[in-house]
VOLO-799479 format. One record per residue: x, y negated, z negated of N, C-alpha, C in turn. Coordinates in steps of 0.05 Angstrom, whole numbers, plus 5000, padded with zeros to 4 digits. Layout:
REM residues N
XYZXYZXYZ...
//
This chain:
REM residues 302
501750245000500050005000501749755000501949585015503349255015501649115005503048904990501648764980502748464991500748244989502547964991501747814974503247714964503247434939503147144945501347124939502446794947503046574936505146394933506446204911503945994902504646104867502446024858503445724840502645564829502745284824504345334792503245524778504545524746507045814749508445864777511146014779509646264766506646454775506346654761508546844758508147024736510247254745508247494742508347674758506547954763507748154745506248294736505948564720504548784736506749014715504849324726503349334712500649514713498949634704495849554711493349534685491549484699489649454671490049204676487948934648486248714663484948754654482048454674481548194652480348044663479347884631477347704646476347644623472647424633472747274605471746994618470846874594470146604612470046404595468846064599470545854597469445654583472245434577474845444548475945304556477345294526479745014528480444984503481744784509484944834500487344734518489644844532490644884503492545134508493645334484496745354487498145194468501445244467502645424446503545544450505845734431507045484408508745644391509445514370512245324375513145374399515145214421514444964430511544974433510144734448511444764471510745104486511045164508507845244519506645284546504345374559504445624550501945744535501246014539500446154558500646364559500746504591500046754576497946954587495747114582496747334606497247594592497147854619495147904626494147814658491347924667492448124684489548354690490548494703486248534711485848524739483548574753482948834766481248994759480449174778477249124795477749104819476549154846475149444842473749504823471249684818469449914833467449764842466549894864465749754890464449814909463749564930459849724930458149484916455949494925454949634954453749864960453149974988451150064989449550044996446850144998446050355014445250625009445550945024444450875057442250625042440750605078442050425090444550305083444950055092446750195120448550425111451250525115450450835124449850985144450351275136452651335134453251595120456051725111456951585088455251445074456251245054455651225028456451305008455051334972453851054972452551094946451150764942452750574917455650764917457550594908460550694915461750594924463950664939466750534920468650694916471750584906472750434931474050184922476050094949477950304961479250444951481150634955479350904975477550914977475451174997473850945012473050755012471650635038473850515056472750775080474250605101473650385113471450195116471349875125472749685103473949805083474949565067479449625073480049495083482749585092484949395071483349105056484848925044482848805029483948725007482748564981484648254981483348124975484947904962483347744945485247724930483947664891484947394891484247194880485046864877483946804858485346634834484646444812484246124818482146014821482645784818481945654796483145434788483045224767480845004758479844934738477444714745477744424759480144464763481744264786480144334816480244624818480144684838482644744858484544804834487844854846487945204849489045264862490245584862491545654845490845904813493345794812494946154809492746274827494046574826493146674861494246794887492446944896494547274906493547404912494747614921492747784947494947874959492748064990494648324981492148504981493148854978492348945003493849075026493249085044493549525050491149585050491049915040493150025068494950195068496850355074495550645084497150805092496551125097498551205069499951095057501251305034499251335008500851174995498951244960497450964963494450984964492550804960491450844925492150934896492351044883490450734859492350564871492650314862490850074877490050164897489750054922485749864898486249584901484649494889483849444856487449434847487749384817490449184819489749004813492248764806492648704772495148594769496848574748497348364751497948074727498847874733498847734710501047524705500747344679499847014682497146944668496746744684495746504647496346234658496346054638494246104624492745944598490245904589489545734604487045784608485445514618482445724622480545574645478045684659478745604681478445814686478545964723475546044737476246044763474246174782475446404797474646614790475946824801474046844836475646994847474547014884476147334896473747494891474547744901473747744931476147824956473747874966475648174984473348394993474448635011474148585040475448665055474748645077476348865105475248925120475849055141479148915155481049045164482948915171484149045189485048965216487349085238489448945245490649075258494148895264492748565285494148365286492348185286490947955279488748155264487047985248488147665224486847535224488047285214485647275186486047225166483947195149484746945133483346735115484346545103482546555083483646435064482446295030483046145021481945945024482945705014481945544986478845614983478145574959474845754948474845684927471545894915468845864947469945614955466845534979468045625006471145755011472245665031473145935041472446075059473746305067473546335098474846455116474946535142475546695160475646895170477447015198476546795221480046765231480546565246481746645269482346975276482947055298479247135308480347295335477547275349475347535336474847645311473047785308473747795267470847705268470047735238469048045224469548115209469748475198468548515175466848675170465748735146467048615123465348515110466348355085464648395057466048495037465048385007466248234999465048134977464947854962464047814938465547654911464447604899466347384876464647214863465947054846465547114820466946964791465946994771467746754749466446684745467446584717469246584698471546544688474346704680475446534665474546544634476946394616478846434605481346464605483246564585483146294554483146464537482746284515485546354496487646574498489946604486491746764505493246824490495546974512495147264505492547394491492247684485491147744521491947984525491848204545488448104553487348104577485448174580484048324598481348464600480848584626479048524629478148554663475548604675475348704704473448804708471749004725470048824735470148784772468048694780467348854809464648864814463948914831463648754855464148744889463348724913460748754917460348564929457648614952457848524987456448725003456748655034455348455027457348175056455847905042454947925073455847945109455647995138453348135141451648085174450148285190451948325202450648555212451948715239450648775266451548675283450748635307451448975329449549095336450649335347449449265380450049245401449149245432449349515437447549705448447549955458445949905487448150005516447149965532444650245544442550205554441450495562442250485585443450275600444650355634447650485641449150475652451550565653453350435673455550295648458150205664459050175688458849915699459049985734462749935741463749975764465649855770466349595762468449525759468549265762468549045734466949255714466149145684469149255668469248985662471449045640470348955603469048775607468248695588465448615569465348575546461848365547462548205521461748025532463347735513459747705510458947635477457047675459457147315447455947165440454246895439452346855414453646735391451446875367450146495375448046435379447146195377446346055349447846175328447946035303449746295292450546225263451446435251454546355246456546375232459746385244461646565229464246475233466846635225468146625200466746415184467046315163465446385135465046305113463446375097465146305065462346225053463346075018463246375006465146364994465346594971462346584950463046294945461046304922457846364931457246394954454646464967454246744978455946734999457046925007454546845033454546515047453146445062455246305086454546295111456546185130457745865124459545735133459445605128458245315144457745455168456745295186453945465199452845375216451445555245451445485271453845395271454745255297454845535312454645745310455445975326458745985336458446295350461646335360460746565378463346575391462646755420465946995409465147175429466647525414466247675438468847695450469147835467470648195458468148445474469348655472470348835493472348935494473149085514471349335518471249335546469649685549471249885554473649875555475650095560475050365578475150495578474750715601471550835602470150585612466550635603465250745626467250585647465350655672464150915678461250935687459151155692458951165667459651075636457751165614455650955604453651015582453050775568454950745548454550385541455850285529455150135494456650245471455550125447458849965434457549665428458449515420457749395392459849275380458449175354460549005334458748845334461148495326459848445289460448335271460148305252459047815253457747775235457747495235455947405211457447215200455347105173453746875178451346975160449046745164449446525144447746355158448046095142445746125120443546335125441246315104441046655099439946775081439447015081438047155106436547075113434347255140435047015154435547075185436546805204435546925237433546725246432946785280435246675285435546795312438246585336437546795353438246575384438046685411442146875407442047065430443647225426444647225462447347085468447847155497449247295506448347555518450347805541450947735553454347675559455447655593457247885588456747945614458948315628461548095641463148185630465448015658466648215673468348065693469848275705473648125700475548285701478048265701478748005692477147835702478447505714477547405685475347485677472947325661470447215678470947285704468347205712465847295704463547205703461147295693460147435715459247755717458547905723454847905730453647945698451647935700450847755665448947635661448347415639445347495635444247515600442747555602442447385568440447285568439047165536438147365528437747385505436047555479435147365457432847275463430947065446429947085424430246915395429947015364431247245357432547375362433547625349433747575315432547675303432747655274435047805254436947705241438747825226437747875196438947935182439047935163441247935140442347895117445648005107444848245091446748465093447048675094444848865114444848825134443248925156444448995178443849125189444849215221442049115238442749015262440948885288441949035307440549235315441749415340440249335366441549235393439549195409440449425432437849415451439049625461436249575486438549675509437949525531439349525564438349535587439349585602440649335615443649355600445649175597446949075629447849255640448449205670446949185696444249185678442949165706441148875714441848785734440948545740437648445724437848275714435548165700433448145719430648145715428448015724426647995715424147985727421547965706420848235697421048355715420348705713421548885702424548865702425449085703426449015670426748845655428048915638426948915613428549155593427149225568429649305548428249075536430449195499428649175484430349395464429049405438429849295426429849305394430549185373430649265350432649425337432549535308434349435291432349395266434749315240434149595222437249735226436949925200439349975182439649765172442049785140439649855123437549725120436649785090433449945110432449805121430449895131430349835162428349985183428649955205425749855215425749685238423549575258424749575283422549625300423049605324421949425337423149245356421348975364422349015393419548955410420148945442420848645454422448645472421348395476422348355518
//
């Protein structure tokens, strides 16, 4: 398992093992030096909230260390400043994941905002944290994500622990074509007309709905059908937005373009559409469905 540290404001120094701590305010605590007290925390990343219907193949509570969509954690302290003043990225490995979602660390007295969050990760991928409201993937595809904040006072320099739980904060967007891959298609670059790449910890809501566009490769599709599926956070819990299919070819030229009007999301939901993706639009000929089944399923024509 790698881990990365990132330079924190009070020169943390890290510890082995595995102590959490929770609490509120307090007011600042010096040793008998009239030096800063500094408190061994140590966090464990618990379970990740999963819902049996949300996920098949999936318990309805999962260890970070056995779910494969969670590939990296990163844990951050901030200050009532609003300063950083701890963060770390555990980034899960093929060797000993053993540890994989328990941090160690020695951090001043004060009240903190702790900011857990898990997330899906590939070679690549760009992720950022910048504060409790402020989070992102900033390369071109956003990935299953949990989330969660909490409250965190150190009030002396005794040991403390805590245990917190994740929750999926993202929908999931699945395109399943019923036609089949023609020549020429290399791609289908996807159009969320609200929704984005971003998202507040402390909500676990987008940060904008400006929308974003997500291009996926179809790799060796041709003569099959085709299933695709992009991740994106809402700005509200349940969210309509129009949804745009373009097929390209090699160049990026647009192939064939097609709207999908209101599509309804939800967070922690899957939106499966499904539809005869390559074949020229018209009044007649074309038909998608529409299923959401993370927690429950509907089918909508349109």
């Amino acid at each position: 398992m790698k881990k990365v540290f990132f330079a924190a404001n009070y020169g943390i120094a890290l510890l082995m093992g595995t102590v959490v701590t929770l609490s509120s305010c307090s007011e600042e605590v010096t040793n008998s030096e009239n030096e800063m007290a500094y408190a061994p925390v140590s966090v464990k990343v618990n379970e990740f909230s999963v819902s049996m219907e949300d996920f098949p193949s999936t318990r309805a509570a999962e260890s970070p260390a056995t779910y494969a969509g969670v590939k990296a954690i990163t844990l951050a302290f901030y200050d009532s400043n609003g300063t950083e003043a701890y963060k770390e990225t555990q980034v899960k490995s093929d060797g000993d994941n053993s540890t994989f979602g328990q941090f160690s660390f020695n951090i001043p007295v004060g009240s903190y905002t702790l900011v857990a969050i898990g997330y899906n990760y590939f070679d690549g991928d760009e992720f950022t944290l910048t504060s409790p409201t402020a989070a992102a993937f900033t390369s071109s595809y956003a990935r299953e994500t949990f989330s969660a904040t909490q409250s965190v006072t150190v009030t002396s320099a005794a040991p403390l622990s805590l245990s917190i739980t994740l929750d999926r904060i993202n929908t999931w967007l699945v395109i399943s074509s019923t036609d089949k891959c023609p020549t020429g298609a290399v791609s289908v670059r996807t159009t969320y007309g609200a929704a984005g790449k971003g998202f507040s910890p402390s909500t676990g809501l987008a940060m904008d709905a400006n929308g974003f566009s997500v291009v996926n490769g179809l790799g060796q599709s041709v003569g099959q059908k085709v299933t695709v599926g992009n991740y994106a956070f809402l700005s509200t819990d349940e969210q309509t937005m129009d949804i745009t299919l373009q097929v390209l070819d090699e160049d990026d030229n647009v192939l064939i373009s097609r709207v999908v009007s209101d599509v309804p999301f939800k967070r922690n939901r899957k939106t499966v559409l499904k539809g005869p993706l390559f074949t020229p639009s018209s009044a007649s000929n074309v038909s998608f469905t529409l299923e959401t089944d993370w927690l429950t399923q509907e089918v909508i024509e349109y």
